[in-house]
MDTraj code that builds the backbone (N, CA, C; nanometers):
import mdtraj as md
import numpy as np

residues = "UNK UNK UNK UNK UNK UNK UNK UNK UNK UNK UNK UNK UNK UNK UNK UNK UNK UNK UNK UNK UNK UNK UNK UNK UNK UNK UNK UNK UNK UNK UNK UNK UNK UNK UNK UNK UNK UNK UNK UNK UNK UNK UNK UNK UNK UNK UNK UNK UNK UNK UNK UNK UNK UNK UNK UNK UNK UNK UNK UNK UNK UNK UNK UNK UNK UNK UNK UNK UNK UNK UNK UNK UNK UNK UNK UNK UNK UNK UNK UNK UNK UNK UNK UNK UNK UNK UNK UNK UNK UNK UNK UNK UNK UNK UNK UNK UNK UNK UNK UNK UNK UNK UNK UNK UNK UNK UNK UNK UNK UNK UNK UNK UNK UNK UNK UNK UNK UNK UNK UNK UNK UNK UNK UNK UNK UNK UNK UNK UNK UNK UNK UNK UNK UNK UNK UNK UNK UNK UNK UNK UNK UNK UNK UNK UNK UNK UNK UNK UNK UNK UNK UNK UNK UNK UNK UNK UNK UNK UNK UNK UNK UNK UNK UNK UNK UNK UNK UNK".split()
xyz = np.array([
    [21.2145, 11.8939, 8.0878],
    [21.0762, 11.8488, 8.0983],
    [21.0445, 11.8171, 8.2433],
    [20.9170, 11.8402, 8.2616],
    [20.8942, 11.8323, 8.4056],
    [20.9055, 11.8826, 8.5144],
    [20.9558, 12.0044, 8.5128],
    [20.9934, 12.1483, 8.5797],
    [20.8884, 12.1826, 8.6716],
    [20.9222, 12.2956, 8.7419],
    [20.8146, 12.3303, 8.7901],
    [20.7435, 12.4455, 8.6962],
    [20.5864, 12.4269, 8.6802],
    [20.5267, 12.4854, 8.5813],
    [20.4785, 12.6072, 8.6462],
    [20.4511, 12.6288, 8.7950],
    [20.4052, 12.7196, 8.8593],
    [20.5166, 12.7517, 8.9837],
    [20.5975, 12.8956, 8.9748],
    [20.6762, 12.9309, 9.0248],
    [20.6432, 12.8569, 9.1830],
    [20.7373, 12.8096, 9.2698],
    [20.6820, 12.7825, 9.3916],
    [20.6462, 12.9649, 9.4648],
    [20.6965, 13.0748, 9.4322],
    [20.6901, 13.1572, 9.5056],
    [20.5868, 13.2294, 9.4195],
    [20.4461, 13.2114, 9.3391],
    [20.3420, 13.2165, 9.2822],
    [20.2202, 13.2114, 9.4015],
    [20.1885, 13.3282, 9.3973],
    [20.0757, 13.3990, 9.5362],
    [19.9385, 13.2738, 9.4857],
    [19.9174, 13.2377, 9.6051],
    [19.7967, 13.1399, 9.5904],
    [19.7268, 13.1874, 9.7712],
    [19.5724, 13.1793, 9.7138],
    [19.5090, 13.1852, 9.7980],
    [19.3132, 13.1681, 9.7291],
    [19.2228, 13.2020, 9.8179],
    [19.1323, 13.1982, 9.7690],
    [19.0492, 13.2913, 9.7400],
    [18.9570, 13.3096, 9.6505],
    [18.9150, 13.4444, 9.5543],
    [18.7604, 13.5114, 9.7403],
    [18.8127, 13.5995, 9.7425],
    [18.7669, 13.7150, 9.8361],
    [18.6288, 13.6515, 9.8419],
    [18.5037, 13.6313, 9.9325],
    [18.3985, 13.5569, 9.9531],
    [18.3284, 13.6818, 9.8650],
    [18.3479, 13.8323, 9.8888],
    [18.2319, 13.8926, 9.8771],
    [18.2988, 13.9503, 9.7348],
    [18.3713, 13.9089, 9.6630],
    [18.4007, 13.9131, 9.5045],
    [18.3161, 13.7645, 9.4609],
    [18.3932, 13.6723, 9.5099],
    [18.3005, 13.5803, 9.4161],
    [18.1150, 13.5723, 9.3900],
    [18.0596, 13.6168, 9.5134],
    [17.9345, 13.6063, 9.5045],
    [17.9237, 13.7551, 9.4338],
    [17.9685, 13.8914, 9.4439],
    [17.9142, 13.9517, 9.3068],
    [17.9712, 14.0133, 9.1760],
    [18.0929, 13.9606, 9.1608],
    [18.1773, 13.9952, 9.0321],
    [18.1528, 13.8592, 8.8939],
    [18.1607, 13.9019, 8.7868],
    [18.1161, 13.8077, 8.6742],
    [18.2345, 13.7426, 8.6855],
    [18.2198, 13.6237, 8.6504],
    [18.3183, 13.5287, 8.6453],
    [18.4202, 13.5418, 8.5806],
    [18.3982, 13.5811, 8.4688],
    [18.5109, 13.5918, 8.3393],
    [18.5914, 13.7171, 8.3935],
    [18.5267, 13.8241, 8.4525],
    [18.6229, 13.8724, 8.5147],
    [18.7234, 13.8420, 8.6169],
    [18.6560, 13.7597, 8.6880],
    [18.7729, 13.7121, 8.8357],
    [18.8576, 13.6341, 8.7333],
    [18.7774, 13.5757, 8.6411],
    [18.9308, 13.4526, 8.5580],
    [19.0528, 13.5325, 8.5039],
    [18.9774, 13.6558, 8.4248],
    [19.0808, 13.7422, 8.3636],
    [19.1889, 13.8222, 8.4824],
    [19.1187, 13.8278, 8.5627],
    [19.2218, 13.8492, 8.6748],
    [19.3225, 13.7837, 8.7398],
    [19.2975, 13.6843, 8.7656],
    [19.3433, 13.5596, 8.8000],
    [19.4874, 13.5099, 8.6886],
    [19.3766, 13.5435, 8.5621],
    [19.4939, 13.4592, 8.4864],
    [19.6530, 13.5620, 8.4394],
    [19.5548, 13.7397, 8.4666],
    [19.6377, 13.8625, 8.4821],
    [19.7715, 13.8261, 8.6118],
    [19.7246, 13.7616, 8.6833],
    [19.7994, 13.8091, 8.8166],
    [19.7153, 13.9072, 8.9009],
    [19.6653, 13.9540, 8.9091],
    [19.5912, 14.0198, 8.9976],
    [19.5289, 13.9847, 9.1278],
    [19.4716, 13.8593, 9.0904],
    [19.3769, 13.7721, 9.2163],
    [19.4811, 13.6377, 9.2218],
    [19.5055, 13.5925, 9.3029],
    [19.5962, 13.4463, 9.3165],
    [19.5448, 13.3325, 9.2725],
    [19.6123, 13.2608, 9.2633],
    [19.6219, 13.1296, 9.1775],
    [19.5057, 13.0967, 9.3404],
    [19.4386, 12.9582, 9.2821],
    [19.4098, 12.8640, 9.4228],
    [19.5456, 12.7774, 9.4528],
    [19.5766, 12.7687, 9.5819],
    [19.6703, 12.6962, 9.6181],
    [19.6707, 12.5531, 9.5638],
    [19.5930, 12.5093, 9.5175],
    [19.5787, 12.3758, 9.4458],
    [19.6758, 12.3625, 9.3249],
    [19.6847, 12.4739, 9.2365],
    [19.7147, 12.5186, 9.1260],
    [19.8983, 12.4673, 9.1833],
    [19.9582, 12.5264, 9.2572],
    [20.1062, 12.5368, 9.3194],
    [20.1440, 12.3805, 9.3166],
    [20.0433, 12.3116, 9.4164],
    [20.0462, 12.2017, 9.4202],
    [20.0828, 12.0689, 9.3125],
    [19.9713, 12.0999, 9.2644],
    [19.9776, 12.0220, 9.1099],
    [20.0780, 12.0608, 8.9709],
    [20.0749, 12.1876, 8.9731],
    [20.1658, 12.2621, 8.8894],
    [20.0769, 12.2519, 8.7459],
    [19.9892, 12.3335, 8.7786],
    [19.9214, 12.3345, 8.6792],
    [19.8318, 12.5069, 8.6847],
    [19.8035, 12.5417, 8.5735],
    [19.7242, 12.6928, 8.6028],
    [19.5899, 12.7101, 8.5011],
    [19.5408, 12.7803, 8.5354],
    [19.4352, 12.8482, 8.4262],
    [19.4956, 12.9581, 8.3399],
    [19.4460, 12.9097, 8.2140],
    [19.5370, 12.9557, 8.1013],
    [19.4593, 13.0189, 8.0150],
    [19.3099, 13.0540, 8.0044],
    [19.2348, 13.1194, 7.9471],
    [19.1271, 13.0817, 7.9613],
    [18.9797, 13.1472, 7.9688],
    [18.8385, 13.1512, 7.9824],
    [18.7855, 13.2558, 7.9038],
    [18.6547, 13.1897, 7.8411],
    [18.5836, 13.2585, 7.7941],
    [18.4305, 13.2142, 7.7994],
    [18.3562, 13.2627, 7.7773],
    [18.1970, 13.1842, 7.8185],
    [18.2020, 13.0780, 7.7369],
    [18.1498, 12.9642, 7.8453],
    [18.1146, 12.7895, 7.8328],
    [18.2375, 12.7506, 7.8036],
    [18.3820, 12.7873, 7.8570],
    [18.5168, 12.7144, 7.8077],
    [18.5973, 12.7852, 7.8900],
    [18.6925, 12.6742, 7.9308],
    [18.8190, 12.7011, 8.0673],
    [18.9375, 12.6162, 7.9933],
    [19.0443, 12.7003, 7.9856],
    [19.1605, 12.6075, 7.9457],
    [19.2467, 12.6312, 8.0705],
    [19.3595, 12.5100, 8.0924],
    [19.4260, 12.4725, 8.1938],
    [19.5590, 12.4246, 8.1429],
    [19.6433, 12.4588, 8.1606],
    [19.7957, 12.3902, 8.1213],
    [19.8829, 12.3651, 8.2478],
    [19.9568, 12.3007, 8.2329],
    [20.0560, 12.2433, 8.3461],
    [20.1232, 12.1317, 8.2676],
    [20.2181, 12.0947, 8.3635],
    [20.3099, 11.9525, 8.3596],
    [20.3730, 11.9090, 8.5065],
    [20.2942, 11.7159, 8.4363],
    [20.2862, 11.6191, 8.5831],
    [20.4580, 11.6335, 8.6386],
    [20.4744, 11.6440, 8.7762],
    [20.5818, 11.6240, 8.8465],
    [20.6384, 11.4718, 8.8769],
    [20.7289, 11.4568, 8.8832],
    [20.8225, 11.3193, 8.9804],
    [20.6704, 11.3359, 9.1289],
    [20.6483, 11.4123, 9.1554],
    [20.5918, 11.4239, 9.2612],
    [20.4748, 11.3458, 9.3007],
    [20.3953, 11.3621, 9.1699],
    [20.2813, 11.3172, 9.1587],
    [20.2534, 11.1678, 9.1007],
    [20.3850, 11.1200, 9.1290],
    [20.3736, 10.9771, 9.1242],
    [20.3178, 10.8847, 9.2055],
    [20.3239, 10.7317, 9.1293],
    [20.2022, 10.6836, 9.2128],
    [20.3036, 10.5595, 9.2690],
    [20.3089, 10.4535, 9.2994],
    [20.4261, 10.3372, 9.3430],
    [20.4362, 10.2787, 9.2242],
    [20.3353, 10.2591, 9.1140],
    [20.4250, 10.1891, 8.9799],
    [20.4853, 10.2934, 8.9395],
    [20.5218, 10.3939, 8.9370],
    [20.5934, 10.4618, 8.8565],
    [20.5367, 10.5264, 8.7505],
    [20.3882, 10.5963, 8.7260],
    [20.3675, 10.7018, 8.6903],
    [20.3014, 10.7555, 8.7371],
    [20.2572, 10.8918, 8.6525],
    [20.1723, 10.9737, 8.7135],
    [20.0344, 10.9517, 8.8107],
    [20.0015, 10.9536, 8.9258],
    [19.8938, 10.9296, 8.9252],
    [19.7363, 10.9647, 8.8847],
    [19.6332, 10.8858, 8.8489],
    [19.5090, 10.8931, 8.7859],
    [19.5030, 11.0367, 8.8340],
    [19.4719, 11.0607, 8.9758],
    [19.4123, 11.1907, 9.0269],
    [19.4593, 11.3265, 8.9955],
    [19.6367, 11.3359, 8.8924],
    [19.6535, 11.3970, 8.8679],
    [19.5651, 11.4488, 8.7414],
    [19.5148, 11.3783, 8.6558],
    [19.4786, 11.3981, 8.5543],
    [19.3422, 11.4454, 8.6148],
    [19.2655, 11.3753, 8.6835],
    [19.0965, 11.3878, 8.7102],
    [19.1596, 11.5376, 8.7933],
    [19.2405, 11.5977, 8.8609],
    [19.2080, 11.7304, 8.9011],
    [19.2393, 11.8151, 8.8313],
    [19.2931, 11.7881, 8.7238],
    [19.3037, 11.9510, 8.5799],
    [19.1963, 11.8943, 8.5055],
    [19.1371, 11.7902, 8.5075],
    [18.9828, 11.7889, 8.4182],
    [18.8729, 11.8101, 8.4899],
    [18.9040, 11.8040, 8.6206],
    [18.7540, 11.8891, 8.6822],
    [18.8211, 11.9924, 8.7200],
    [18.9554, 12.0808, 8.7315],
    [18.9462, 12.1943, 8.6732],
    [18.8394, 12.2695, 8.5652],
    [18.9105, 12.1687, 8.4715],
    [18.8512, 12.2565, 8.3335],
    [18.7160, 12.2251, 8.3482],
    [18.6649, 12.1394, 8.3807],
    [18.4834, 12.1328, 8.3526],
    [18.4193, 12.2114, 8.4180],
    [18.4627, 12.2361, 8.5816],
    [18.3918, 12.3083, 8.6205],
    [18.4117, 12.4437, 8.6370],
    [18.5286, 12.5126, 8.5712],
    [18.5487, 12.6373, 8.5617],
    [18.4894, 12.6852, 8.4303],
    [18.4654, 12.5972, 8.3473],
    [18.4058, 12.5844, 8.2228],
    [18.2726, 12.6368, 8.2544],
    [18.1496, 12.5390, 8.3533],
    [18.0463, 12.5973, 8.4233],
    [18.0416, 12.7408, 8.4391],
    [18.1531, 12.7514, 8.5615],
    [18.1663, 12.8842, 8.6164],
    [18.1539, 13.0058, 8.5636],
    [18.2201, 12.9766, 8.4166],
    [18.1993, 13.0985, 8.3316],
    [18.1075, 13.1140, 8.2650],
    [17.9757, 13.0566, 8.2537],
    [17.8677, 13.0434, 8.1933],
    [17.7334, 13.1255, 8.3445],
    [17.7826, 13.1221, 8.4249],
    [17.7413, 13.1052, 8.5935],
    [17.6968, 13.2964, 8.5789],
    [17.5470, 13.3227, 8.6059],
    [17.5136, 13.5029, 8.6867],
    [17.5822, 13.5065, 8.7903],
    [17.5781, 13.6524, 8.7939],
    [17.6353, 13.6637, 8.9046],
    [17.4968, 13.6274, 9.0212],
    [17.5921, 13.5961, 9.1389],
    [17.4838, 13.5845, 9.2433],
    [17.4677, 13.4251, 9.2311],
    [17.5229, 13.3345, 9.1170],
    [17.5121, 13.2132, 9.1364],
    [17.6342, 13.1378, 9.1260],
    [17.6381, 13.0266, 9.2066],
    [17.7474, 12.8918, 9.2721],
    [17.6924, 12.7643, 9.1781],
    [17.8258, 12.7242, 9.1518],
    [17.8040, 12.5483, 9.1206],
    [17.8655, 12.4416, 9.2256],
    [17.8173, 12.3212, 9.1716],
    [17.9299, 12.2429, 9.2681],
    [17.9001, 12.0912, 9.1642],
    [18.0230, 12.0251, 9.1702],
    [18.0339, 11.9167, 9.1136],
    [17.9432, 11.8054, 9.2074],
    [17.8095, 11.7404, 9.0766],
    [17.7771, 11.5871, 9.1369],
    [17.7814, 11.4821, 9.0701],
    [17.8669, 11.5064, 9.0132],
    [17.8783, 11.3898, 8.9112],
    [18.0149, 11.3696, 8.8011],
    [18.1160, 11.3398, 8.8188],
    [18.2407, 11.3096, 8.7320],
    [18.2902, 11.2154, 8.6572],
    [18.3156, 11.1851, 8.5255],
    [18.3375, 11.0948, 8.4910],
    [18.5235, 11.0983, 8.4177],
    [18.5675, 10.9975, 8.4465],
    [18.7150, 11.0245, 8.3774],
    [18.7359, 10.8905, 8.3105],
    [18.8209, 10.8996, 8.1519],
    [18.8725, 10.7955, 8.0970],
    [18.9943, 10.8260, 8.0922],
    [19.1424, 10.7297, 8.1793],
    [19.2490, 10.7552, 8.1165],
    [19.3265, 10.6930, 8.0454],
    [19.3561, 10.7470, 7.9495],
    [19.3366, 10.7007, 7.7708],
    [19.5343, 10.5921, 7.7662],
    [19.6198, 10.7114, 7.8100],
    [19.7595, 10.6775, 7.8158],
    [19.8817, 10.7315, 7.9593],
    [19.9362, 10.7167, 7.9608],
    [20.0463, 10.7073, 8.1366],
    [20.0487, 10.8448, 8.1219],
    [20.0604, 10.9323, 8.2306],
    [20.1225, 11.0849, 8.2113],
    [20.2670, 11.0363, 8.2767],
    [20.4123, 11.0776, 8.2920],
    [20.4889, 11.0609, 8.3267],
    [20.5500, 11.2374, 8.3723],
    [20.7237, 11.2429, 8.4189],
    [20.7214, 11.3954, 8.4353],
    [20.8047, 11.4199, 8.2807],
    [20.8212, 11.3341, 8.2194],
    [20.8829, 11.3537, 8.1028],
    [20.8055, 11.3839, 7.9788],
    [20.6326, 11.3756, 8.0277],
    [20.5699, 11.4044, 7.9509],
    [20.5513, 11.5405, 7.9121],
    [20.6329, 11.6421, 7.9961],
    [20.5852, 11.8018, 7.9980],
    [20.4382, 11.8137, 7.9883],
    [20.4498, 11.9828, 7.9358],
    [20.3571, 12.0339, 7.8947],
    [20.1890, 11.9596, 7.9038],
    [20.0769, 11.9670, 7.9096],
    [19.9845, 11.9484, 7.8780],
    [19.8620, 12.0338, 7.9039],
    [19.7589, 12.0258, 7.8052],
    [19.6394, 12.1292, 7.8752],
    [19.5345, 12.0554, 7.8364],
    [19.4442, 12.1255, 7.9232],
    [19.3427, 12.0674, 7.9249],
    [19.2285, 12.1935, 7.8748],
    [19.1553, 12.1475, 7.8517],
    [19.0246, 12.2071, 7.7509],
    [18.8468, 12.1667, 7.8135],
    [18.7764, 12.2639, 7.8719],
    [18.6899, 12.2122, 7.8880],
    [18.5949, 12.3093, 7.8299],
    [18.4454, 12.2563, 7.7915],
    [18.3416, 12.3147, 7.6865],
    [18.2224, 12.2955, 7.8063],
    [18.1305, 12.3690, 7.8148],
    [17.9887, 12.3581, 7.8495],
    [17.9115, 12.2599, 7.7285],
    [17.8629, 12.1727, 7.7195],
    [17.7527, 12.1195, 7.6468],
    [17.5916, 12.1348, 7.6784],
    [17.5744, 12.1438, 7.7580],
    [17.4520, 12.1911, 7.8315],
    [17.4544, 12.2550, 7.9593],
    [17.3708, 12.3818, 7.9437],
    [17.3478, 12.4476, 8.0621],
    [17.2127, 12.5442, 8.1229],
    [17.1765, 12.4602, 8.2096],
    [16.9978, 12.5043, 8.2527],
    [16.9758, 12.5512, 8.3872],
    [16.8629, 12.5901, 8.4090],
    [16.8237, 12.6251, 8.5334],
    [16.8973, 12.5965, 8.6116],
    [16.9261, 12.4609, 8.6815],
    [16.9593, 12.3974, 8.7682],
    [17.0675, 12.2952, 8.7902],
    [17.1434, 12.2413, 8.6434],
    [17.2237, 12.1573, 8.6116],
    [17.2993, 12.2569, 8.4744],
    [17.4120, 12.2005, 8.4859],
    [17.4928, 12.2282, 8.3852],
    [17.5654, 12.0839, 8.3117],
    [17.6165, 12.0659, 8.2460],
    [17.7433, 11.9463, 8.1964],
    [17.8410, 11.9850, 8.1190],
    [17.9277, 11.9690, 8.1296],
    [18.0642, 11.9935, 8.0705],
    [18.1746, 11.8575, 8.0056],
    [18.2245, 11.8746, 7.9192],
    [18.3281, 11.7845, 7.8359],
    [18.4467, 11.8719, 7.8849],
    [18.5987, 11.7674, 7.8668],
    [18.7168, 11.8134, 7.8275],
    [18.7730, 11.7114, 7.8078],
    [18.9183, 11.7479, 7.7468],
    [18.9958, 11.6612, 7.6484],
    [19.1702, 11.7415, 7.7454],
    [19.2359, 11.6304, 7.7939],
    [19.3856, 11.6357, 7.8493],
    [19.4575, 11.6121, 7.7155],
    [19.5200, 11.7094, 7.6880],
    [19.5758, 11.6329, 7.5305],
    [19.7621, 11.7275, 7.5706],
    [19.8269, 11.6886, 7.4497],
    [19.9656, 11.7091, 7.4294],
    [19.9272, 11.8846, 7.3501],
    [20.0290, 11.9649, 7.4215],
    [20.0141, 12.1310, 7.3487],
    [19.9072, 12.1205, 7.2239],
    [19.9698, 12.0067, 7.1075],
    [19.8845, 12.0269, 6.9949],
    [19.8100, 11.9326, 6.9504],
    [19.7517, 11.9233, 7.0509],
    [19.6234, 11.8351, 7.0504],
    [19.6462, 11.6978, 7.0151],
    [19.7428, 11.6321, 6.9489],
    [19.7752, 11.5351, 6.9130],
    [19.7586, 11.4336, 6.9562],
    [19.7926, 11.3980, 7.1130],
    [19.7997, 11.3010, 7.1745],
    [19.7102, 11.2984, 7.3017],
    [19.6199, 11.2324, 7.2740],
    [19.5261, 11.2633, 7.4437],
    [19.5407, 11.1612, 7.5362],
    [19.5597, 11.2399, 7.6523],
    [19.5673, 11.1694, 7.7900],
    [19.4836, 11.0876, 7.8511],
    [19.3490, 11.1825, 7.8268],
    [19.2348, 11.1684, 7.9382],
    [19.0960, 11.2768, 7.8943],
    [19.0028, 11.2043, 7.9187],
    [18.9385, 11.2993, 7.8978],
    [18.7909, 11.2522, 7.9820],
    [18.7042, 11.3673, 8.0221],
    [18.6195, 11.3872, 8.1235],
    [18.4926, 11.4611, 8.0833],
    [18.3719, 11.4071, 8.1698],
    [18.2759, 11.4726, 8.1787],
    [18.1932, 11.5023, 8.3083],
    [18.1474, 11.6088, 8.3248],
    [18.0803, 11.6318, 8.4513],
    [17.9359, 11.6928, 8.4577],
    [17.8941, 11.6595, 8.5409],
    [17.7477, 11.7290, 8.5783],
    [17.7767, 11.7750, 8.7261],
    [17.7492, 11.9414, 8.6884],
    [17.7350, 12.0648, 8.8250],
    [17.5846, 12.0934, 8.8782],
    [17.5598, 12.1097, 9.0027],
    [17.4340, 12.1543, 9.0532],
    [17.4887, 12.2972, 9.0436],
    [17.3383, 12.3739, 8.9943],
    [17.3406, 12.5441, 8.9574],
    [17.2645, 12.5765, 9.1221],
    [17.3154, 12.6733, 9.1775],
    [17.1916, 12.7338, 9.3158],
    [17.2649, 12.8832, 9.3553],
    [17.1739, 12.9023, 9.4236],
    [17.2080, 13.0594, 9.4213],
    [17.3449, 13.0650, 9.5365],
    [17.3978, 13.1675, 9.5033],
    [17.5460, 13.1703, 9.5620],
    [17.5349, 13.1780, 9.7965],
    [17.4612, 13.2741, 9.7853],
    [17.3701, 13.2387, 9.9434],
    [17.4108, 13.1432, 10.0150],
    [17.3844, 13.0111, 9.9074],
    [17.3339, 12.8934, 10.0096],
    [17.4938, 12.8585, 10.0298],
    [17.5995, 12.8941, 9.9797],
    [17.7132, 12.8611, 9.9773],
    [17.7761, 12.8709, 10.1291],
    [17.7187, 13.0040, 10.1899],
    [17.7639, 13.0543, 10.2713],
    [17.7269, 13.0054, 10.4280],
    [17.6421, 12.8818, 10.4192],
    [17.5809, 12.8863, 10.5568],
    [17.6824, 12.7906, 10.6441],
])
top = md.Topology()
chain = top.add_chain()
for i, resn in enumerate(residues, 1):
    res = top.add_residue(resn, chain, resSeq=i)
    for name in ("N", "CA", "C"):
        top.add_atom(name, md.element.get_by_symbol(name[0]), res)
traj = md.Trajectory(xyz[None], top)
């Protein structure tokens, strides 16, 4: 338990500027999650990956390291809040035209019980609940493989704008 979940020698980098602004999302994910396009280096870090997408939903699995400890001796909070705004806002993403960018303004996290590195395994699950013109919001749930036991769980609100403004 507690391994490394993402090979350290697992290609990470960031998705090509002029793919993301015009390829559909669900495709770069399916790629991504193919091997094809690299992990984000974040992913290495944390030891955690994207584990499936489909429109308005991003799943994420990993397991917390010795690493990601905090001075009392477990996991720290931020491990959990960065595979749940993983999942929320990749959750967005796949709901997202092409030609359009999100960005997180708003996060909320409850953490429910300790992650430790003995905790293995965990994924995370995030859903679109609403998504408009200009705002989106998203839920997810950090739980144990079978849902059983939850960690943590999160909600967010994304600003929607055209992908353009990303670039200045």
């Amino acid at each position: 338990m507690g391994g490394r979940y993402v090979p350290e020698d697992t290609p990470v980098g960031c998705l090509p500027v002029e793919r993301a602004g015009s390829t559909p999302p669900l495709e770069l994910f399916a790629e991504m999650i193919a091997g094809r396009l690299p992990m984000p280096p974040i992913a290495r870090l944390m030891n955690f990956r994207l584990a499936a997408a489909r429109e308005g939903f991003a799943e994420f699995r990993g397991a917390p390291l010795f690493d990601h400890y905090n001075p009392i001796g477990v996991v720290h909070g931020g491990w959990a809040s960065t595979i749940l705004d993983s999942a929320l806002g990749c959750a967005v993403h796949t709901r997202l035209p092409v030609g359009m960018a999100y960005t997180t303004v708003e996060f909320k996290v409850n953490l429910v019980r300790p992650l430790t590195s003995e905790t293995g395994e965990v994924v995370c699950r995030g859903e679109v609940v609403h998504f408009g013109r200009t705002m989106a919001v998203s839920e997810a749930r950090l739980t144990s493989p079978d849902g059983a036991r939850l960690y943590a769980l999160g909600t967010e609100t994304c600003a929607i704008f055209p992908f353009e403004r990303t670039r200045r």
